[in-house]
Structures are given as structure tokens and as C-alpha cells.
KELORO-24410 format. One record per residue: residue number from 1; residue in three letters; x, z, y of N, C-alpha, C in turn. Coordinates in pm, 1 decimal. Each point is the difference from the previous one (the first is absolute). Layout:
NUM;ALA;X;Z;Y;X;Z;Y;X;Z;Y $
...
END
This chain:
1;UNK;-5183.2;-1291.3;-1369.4;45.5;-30.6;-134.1;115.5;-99.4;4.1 $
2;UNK;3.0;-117.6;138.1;60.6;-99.4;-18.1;133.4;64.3;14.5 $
3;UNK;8.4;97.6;131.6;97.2;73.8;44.9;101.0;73.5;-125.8 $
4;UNK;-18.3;91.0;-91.4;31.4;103.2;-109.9;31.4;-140.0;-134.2 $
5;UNK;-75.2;-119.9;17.0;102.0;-95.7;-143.0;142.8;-57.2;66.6 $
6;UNK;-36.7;7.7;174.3;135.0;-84.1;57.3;79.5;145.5;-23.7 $
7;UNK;5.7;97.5;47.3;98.6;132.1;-31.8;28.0;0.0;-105.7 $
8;UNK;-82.8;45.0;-121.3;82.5;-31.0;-97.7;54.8;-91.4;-78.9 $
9;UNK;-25.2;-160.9;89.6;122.2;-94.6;-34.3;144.1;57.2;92.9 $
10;UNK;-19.2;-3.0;114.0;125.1;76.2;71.5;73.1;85.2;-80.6 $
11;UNK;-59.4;141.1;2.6;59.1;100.4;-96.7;86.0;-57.0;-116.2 $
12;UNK;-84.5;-69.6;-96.0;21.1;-10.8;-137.3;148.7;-177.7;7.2 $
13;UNK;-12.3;-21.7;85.0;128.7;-106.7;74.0;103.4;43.9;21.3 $
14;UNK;-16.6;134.5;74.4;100.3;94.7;42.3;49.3;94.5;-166.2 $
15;UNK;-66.2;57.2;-42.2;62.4;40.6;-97.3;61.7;-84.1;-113.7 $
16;UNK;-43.0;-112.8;-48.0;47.6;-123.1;-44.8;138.9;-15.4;47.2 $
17;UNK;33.7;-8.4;144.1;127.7;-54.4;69.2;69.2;112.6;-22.6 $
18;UNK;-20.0;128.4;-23.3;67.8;127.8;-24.2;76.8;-9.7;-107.8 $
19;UNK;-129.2;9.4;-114.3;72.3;-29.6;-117.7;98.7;-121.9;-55.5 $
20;UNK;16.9;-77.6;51.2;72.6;-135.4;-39.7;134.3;47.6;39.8 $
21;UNK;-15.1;27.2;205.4;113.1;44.5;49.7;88.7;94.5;-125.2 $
22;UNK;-83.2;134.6;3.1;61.8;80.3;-99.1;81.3;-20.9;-137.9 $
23;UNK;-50.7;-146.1;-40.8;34.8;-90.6;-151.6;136.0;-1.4;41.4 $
24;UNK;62.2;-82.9;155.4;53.6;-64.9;-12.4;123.1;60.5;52.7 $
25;UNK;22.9;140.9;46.1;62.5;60.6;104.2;79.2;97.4;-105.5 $
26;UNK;-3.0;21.5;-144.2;27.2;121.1;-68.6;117.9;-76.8;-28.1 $
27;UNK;64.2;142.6;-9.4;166.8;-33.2;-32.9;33.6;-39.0;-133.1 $
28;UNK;101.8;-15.0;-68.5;56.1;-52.9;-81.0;4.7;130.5;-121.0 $
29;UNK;-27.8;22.7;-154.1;1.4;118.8;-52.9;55.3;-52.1;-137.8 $
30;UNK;-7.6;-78.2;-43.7;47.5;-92.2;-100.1;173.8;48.4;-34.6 $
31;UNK;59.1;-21.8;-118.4;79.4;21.0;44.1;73.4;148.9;37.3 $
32;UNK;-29.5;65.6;-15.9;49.9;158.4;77.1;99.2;110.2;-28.3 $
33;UNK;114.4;17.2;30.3;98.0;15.1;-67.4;-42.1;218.7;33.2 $
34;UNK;6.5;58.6;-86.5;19.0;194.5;57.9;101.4;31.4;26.0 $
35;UNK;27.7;77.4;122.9;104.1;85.2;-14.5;-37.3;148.4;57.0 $
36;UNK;75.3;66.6;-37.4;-50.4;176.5;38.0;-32.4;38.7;98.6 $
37;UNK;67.2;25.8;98.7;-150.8;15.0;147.0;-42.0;-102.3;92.4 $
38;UNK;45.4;-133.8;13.9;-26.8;-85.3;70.7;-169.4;-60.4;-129.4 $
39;UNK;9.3;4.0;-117.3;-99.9;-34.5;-13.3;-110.2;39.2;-15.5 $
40;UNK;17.0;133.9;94.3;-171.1;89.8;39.3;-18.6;-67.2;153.1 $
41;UNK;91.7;-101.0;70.8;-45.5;15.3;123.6;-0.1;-176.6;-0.1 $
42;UNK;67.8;-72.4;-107.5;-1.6;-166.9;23.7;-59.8;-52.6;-98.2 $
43;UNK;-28.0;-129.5;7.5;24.0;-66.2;-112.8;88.7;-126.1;62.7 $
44;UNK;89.0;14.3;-132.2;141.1;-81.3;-48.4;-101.8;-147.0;-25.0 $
45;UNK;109.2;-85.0;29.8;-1.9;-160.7;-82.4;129.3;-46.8;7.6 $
46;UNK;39.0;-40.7;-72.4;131.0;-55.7;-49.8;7.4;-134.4;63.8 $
47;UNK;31.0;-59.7;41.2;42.4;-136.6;33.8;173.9;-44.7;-49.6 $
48;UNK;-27.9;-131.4;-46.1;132.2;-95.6;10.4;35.9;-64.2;108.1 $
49;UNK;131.8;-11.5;93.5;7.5;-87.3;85.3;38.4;-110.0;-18.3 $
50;UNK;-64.4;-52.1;50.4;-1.6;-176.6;-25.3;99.7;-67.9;118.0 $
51;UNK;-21.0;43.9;120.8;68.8;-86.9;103.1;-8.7;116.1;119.9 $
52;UNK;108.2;-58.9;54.2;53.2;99.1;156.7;29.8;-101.4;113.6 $
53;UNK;-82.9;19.3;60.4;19.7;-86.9;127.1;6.9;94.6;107.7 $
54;UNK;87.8;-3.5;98.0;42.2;127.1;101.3;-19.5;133.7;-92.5 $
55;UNK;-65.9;56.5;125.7;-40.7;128.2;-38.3;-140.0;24.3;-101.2 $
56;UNK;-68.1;-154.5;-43.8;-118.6;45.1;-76.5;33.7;-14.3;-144.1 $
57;UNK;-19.4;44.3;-75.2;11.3;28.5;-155.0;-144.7;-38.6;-84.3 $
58;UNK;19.4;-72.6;-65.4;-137.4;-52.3;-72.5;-4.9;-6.2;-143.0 $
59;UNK;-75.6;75.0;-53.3;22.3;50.4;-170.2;-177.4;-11.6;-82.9 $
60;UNK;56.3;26.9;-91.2;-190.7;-79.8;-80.8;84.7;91.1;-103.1 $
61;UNK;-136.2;46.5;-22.2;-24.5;149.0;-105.5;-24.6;-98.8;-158.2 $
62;UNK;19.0;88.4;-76.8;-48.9;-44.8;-177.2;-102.0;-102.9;-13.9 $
63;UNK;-134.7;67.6;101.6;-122.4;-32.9;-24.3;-47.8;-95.1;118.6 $
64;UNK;96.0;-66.8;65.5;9.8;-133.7;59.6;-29.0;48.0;162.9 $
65;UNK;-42.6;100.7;58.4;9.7;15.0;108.1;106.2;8.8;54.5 $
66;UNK;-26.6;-52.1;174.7;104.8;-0.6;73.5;40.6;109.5;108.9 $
67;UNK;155.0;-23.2;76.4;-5.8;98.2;84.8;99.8;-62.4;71.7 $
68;UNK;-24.4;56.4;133.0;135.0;-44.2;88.3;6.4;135.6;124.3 $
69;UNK;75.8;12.3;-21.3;63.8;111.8;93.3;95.3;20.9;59.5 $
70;UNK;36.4;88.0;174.4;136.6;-20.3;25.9;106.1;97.5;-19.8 $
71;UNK;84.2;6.4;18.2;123.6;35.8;-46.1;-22.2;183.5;102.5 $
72;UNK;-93.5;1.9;100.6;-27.1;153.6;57.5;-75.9;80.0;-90.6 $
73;UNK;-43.1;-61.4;-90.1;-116.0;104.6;-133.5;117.8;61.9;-107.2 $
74;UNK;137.1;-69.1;32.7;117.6;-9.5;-131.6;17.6;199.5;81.0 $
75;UNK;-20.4;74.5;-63.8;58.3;141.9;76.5;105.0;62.7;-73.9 $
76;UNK;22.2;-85.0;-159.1;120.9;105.3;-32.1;116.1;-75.2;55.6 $
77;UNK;56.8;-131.0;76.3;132.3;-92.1;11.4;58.7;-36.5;-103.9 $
78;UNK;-115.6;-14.2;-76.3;67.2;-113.4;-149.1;-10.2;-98.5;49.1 $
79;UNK;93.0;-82.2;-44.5;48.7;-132.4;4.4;-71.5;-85.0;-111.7 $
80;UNK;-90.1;-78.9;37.2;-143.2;-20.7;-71.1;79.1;-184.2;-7.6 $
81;UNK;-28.8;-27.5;-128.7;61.7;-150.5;-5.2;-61.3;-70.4;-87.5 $
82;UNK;-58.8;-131.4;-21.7;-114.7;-64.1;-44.7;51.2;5.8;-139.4 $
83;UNK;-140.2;36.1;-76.4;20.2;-4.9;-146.4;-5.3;155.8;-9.3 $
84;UNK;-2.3;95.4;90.8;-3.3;133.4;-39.1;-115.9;50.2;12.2 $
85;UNK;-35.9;118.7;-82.0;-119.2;37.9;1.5;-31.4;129.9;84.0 $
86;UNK;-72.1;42.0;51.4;-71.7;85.2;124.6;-103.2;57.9;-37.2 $
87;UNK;26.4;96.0;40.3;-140.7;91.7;-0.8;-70.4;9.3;143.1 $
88;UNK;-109.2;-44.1;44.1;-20.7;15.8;98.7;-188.3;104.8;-30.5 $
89;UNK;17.6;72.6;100.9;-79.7;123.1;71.6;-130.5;-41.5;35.9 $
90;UNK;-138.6;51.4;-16.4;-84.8;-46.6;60.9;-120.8;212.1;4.0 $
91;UNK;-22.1;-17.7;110.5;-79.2;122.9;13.0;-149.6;18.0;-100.1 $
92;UNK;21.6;89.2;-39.2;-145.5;3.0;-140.2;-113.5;11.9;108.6 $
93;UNK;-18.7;102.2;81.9;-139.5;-1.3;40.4;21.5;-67.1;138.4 $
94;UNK;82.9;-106.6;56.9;-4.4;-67.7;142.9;5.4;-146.7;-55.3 $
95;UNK;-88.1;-67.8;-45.2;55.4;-123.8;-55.5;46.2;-104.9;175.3 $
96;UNK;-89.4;47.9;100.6;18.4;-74.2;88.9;123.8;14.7;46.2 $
97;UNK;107.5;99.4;-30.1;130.0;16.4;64.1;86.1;-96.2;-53.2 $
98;UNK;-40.4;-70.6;-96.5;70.2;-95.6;-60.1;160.8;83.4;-77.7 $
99;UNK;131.8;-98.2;-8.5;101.8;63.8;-29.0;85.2;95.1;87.6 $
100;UNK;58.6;102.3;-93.2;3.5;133.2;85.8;204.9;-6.6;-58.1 $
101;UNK;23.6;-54.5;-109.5;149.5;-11.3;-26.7;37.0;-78.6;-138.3 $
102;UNK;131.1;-58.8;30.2;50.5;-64.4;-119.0;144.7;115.3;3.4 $
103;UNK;-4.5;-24.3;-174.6;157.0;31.3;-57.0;5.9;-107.3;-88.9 $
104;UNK;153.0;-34.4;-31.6;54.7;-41.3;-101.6;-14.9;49.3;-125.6 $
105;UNK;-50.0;-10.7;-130.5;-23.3;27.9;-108.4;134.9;4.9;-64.2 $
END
């Protein structure tokens, strides 16, 4: 008996740490701009850039989140300059792939 209450403290620890992880790992959806076939395969968030230091770009969306990203996610060669706004890319069903592309808005 003593054995089967320590398991299902284990178990029920482990699924606990699952779910929290899971809280904290989901992407950004707030915010979400459509466009015609990219938005069956992304979801959009808009960011403002705030500041450019080298190659990293750092922008905060409407709804106060942040972002910083480098200048290899930029795939169309816009010339991205603080104070401009971005659309940046995120995969709908891979949240773990994180960002997949920015354009210039």
C-alpha cells in the first residue's frame, strides 16, 4: 500500500511538471495579423522595433510582449529600421520551432 501512495505521488509530480512546462512554452497568439496563404500555415504578431544593436532587433508587440531576433530570420532584405513595424512568423502546429520569418509591414 505504502509502495502505490509513493507512485502516485511520483506520477501525479510528473504530470504537474508537464502541465506548468506546457503553460509556459506556448507561443505568442495575441495580436494576429491574416494574410491569404501564409495564414493557414503561421501565426503573425506584429511587433514595433524599439532598438537595433548589431545584428539583433528588439520590438514589443501592442499587448506588451517582447521579442528579439537576428537579422538571419529577416528573409525578404528589407531594410528594417527602429520604429518600424514587422510582421514576424511563428509555426501554428510547431510551437517548439519557435520563429520561422520576419517581413517588414
Amino acid at each position: 500500500m505504502f509502495k502505490r501512495v509513493i507512485i502516485l505521488l511520483v506520477l501525479s509530480s510528473i504530470l504537474l511538471a508537464l502541465v506548468l512546462f506546457r503553460d509556459h512554452t506556448s507561443a505568442p497568439v495575441n495580436n494576429t495579423v491574416t494574410k491569404s496563404n501564409d495564414s493557414t500555415r503561421y501565426t503573425m504578431v506584429e511587433y514595433k522595433i524599439r532598438k537595433i544593436k548589431g545584428n539583433q532587433y528588439y520590438g514589443k508587440s501592442d499587448d506588451g510582449t517582447d521579442i528579439i531576433f537576428s537579422s538571419k530570420n529577416i528573409l525578404s532584405g528589407d531594410k528594417i529600421q527602429v520604429h518600424d513595424v514587422v510582421i514576424c512568423y511563428f509555426e501554428k502546429n510547431n510551437l517548439g520551432k519557435g520563429l520561422v520569418k520576419v517581413e517588414k509591414k
